[in-house]
C-alpha positions in Angstrom: 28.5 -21.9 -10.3 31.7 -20.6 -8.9 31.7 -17.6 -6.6 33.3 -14.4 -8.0 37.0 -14.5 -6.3 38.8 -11.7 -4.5 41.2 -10.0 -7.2 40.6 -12.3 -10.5 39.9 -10.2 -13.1 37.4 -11.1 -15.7 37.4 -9.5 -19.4 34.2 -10.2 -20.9 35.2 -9.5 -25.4 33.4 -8.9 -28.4 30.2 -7.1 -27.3 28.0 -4.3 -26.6 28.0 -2.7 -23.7 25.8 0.1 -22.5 27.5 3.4 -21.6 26.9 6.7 -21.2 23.5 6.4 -23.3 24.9 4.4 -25.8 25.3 1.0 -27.0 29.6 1.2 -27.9 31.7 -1.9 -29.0 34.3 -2.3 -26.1 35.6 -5.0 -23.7 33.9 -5.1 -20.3 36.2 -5.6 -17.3 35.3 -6.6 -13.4 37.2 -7.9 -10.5 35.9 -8.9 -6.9 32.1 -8.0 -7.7 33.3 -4.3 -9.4 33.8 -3.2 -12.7 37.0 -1.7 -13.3 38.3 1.0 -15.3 40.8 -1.4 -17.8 43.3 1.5 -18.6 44.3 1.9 -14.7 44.9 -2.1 -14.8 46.9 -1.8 -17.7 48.9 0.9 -17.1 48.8 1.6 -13.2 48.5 -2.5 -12.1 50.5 -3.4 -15.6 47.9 -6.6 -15.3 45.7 -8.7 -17.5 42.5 -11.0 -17.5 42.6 -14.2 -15.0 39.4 -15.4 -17.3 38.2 -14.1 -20.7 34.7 -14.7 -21.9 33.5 -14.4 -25.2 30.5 -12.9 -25.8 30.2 -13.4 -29.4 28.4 -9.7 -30.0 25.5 -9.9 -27.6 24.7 -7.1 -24.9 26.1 -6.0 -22.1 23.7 -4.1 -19.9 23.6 -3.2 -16.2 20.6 -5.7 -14.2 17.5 -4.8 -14.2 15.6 -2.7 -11.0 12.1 -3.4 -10.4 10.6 -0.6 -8.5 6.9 -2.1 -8.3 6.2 -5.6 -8.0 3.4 -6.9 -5.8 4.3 -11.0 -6.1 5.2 -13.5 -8.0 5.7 -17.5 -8.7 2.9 -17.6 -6.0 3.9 -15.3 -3.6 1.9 -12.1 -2.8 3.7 -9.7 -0.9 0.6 -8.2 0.9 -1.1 -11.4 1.9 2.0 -13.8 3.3 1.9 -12.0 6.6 3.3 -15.0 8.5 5.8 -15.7 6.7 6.9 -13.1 4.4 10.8 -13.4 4.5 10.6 -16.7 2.5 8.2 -15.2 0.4 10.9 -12.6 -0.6 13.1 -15.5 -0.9 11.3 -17.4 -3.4 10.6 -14.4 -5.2 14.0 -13.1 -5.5 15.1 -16.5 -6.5 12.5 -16.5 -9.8 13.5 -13.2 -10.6 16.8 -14.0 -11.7 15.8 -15.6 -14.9 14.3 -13.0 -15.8 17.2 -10.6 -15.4 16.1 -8.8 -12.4 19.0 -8.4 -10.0 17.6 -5.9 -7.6 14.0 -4.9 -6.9 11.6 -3.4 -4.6 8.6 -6.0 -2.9 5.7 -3.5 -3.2 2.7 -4.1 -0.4 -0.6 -2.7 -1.7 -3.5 -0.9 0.5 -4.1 -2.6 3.8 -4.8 -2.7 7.3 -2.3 -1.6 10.2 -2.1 -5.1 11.6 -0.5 -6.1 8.1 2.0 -3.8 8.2 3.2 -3.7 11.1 3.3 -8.0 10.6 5.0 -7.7 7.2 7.6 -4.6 7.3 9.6 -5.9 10.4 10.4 -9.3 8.2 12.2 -7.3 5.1 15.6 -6.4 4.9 17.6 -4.6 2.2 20.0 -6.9 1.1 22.8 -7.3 -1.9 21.9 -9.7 -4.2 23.8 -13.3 -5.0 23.4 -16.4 -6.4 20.2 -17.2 -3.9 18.1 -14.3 -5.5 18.1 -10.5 -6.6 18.7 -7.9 -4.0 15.7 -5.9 -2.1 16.3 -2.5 -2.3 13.7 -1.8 0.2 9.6 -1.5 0.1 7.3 0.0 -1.9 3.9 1.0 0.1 1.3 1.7 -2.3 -1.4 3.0 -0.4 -4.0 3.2 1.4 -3.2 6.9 1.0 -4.7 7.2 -2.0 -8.0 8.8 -3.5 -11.3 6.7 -3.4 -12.1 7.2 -6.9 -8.9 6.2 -8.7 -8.8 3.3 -6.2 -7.8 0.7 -8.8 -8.0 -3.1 -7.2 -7.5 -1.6 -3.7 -9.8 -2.2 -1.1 -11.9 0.7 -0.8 -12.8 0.0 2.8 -8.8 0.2 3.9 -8.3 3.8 1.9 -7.6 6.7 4.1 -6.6 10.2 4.8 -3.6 11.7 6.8 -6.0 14.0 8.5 -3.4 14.6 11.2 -0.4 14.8 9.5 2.9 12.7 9.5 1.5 10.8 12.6 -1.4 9.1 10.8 1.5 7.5 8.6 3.3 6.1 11.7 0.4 5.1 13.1 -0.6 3.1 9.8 3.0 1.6 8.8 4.5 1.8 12.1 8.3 1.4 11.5 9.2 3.4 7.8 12.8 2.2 8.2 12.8 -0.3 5.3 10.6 1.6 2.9 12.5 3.1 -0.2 8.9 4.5 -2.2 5.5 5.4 -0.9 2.7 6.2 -3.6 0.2 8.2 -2.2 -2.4 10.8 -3.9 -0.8 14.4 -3.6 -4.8 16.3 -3.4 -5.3 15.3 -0.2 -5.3 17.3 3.0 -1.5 18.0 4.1 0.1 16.3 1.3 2.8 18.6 1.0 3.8 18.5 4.3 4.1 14.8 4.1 6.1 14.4 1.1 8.3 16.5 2.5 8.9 14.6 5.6 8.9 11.4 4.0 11.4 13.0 1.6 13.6 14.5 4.5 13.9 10.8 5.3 15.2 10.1 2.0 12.3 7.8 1.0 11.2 8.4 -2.7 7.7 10.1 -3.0 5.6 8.5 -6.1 1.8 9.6 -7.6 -0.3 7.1 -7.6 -4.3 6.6 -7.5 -4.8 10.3 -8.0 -7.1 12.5 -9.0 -4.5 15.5 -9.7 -2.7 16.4 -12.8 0.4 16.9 -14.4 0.7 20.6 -13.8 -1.0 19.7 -10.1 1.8 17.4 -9.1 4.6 19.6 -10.2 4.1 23.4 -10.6 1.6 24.1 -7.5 5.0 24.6 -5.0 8.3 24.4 -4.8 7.8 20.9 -2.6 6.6 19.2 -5.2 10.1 18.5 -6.6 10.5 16.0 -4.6 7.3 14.0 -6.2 7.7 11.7 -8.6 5.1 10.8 -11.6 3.2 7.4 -12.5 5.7 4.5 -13.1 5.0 3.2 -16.4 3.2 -0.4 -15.7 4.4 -2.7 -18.0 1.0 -4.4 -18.4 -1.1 -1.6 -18.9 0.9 -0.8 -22.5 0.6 -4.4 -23.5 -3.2 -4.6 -22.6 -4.0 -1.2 -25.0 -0.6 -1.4 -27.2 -0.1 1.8 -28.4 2.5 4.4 -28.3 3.9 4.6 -24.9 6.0 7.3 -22.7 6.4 8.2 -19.1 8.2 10.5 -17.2 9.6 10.1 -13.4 9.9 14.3 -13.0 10.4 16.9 -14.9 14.3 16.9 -13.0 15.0 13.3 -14.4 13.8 12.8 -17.4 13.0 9.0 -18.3 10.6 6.4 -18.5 10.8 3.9 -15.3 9.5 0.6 -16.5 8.2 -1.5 -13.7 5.7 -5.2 -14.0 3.5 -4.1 -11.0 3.2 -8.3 -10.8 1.0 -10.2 -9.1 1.2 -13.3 -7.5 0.6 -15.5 -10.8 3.7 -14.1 -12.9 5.8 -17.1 -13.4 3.5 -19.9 -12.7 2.4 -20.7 -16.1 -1.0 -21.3 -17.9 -3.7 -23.1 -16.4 -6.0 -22.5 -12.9 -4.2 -21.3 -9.2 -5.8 -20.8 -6.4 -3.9 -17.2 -5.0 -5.7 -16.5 -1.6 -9.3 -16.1 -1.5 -9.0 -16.1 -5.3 -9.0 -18.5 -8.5 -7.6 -17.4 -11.2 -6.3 -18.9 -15.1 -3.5 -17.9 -16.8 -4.1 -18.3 -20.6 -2.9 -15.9 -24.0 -0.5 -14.1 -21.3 -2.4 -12.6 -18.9 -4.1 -13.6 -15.7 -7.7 -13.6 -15.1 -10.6 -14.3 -12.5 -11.2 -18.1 -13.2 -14.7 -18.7 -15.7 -14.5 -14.8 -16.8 -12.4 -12.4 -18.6 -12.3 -10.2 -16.3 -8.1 -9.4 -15.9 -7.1 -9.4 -12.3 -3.5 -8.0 -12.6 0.0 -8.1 -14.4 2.1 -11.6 -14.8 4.7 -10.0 -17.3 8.1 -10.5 -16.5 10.7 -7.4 -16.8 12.3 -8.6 -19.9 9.3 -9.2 -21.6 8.7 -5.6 -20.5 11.7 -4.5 -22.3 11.4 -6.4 -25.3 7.9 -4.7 -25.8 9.0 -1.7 -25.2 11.4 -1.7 -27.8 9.4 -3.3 -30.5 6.0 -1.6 -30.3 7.1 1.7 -29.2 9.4 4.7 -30.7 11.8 3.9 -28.1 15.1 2.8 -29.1 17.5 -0.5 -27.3 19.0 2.7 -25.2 16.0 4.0 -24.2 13.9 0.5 -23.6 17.1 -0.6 -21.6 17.4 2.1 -19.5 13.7 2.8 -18.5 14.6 -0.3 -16.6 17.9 0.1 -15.1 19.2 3.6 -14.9 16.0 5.4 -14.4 14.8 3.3 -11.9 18.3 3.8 -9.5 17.7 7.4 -10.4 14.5 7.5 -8.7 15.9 5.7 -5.7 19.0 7.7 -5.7 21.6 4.6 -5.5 23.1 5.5 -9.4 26.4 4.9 -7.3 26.3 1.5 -6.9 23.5 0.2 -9.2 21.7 1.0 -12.5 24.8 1.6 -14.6 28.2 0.1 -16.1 30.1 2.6 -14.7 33.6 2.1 -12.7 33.7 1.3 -9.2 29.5 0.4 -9.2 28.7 -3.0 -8.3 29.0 -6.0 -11.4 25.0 -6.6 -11.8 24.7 -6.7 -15.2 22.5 -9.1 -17.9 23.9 -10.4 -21.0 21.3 -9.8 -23.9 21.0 -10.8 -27.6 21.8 -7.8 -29.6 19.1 -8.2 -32.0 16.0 -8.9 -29.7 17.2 -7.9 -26.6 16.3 -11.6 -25.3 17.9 -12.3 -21.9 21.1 -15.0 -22.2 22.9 -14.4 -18.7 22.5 -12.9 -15.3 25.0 -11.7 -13.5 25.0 -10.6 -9.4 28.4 -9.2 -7.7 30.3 -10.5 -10.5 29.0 -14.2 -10.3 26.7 -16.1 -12.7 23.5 -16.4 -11.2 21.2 -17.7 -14.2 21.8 -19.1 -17.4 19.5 -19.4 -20.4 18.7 -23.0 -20.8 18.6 -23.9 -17.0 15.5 -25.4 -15.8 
């Protein structure tokens, strides 16, 4: 696939595109890995399109962000200590047929020596025809409570009895994470969050004990925290009305997988660590049992069942995974959006089932439906 050029100007016709909360029938313009504003071409630049695509009606909608995903195609972020940046690689590289251009590899409760192996090996990077971008980590845990501990291991799940330094201590280096979900009832919480938040590194609940009313009214600092992600899996395991909030500041559903390392690799047996687990009737479980051992939905399947098994509407279901998600990481200038002069990630979409045709990255075509 051609490279986006320097200066051509692309008009993508006949389609949807999302805008401003709505789904509006209009052209869609970009031009060296931009979209541009088409009136200042036509009447500033007095130019036209270089290439013109037809999109015969579908949907134009900015790429999808995931916020929380702990592996995929094989790959499990906490585990690959060794070798982690081709982990990421691989990873990034799956994610495009699924529509995902930028996303966050999300390392799950454990031990200092693992963090300090694995943090020092990812680096934000822009997305491109070798995979979706990293927009930096997500460290769930061990800062959580004990008895909302989930599938972490209980033995790695700890306090910050002294403060900010038992963070450093535990992650060592915090310059590439973008969200940390801890549990906000424990001793000098607040303090924390608002350090970590000083740093401009997003604050999430997670694995907590506390409440709505717990996490947001007790004092003014608690702002800055941000409420469950909505986990993609959990709504198709008990389907059901869904809804989900980020803070009571922004408004909006975030939509993440929260995969593990057996998204993407299709039905049958895989041995993922110390574990074996079967993928059959979409969803992974311990090998012999039925016992379900984490998420393998992908993020347009996440979409997709949003929209059809909830009240939310294309808008809504689109945005819980695109603009809500760069809300939360504060990047809505760049990412997350259609607007002018924010970078050309965007997905082309059937209009009726929201099915995934087209990826784009920086204005390129990174993934086509139909390639193998």
């Amino acid at each position: 696939m051609p490279a986006a050029k320097e200066g051509r100007i692309t008009q993508f016709r006949n389609c949807l595109i999302l805008w401003d909360h709505h789904l509006i029938r209009e052209d869609f313009w970009i031009r060296g890995g931009k979209i541009i504003d088409p009136e200042k071409l036509f009447y500033e630049e007095q130019k036209a399109a270089d290439v013109v695509v037809e999109c015969h009606g579908a949907t134009i909608a900015p790429g999808f962000i995931d916020v929380q995903i702990n592996g995929a195609f094989g790959v499990d972020f906490s585990v690959e200590t060794d070798d982690i940046r081709a982990g990421v690689a691989k990873v990034a590289k799956g994610l495009l047929s699924h529509g995902v251009t930028s996303f966050c590899p999300t390392i799950v409760t454990s031990l200092p020596d693992s963090y300090r192996k694995i943090l020092p090996q990812i680096e934000r990077r822009n997305g491109s025809s070798k995979g979706a971008g990293v927009l930096g980590v997500h460290l769930e845990g061990p800062f959580i409570s004990p008895r909302e501990k989930g599938a972490h291991t209980p033995e790695y799940i700890t306090g910050f009895d002294h403060g900010f330094a038992d963070l450093l201590t535990m992650y060592g280096s915090l310059d590439m994470v973008s969200i940390l979900t801890l549990a906000p009832e424990l001793d000098n919480a607040l303090d924390i969050v608002q350090t970590l938040v000083s740093k401009g590194i997003t604050v999430s609940v997670g694995h907590s004990m506390a409440n709505l009313s717990e996490g947001e009214g007790g004092s003014e600092g608690w702002s800055d925290v941000h409420h469950p992600l909505v986990q993609c899996h959990a709504a198709i395991s008990s389907p059901g009305p869904t809804s989900g909030w980020t803070s009571h500041q922004r408004p909006g559903l975030v939509l993440v997988t929260d995969a593990i390392a057996a998204m993407g690799l299709g039905y049958g047996v895989h041995r993922l660590g110390h574990q074996t687990i079967e993928v059959r009737d979409n969803k992974a479980v311990i090998a012999g049992t039925d016992n379900l051992c984490g998420s393998i939905a992908t993020m347009n399947q996440c979409i997709q069942f949003l929209y059809e098994n909830t009240e939310c509407d294309k808008v809504e279901s689109l945005e819980a995974a695109t603009l809500h998600p760069a809300e939360l990481l504060n990047i809505t200038d760049r990412k997350g959006t259609l607007d002018y002069d924010t970078d050309a990630d965007f997905v082309i979409l059937d209009s009726n089932s929201l099915s995934l045709l087209k990826t784009y990255i920086d204005g390129e075509l990174v993934w086509t439906s139909g390639e193998t």
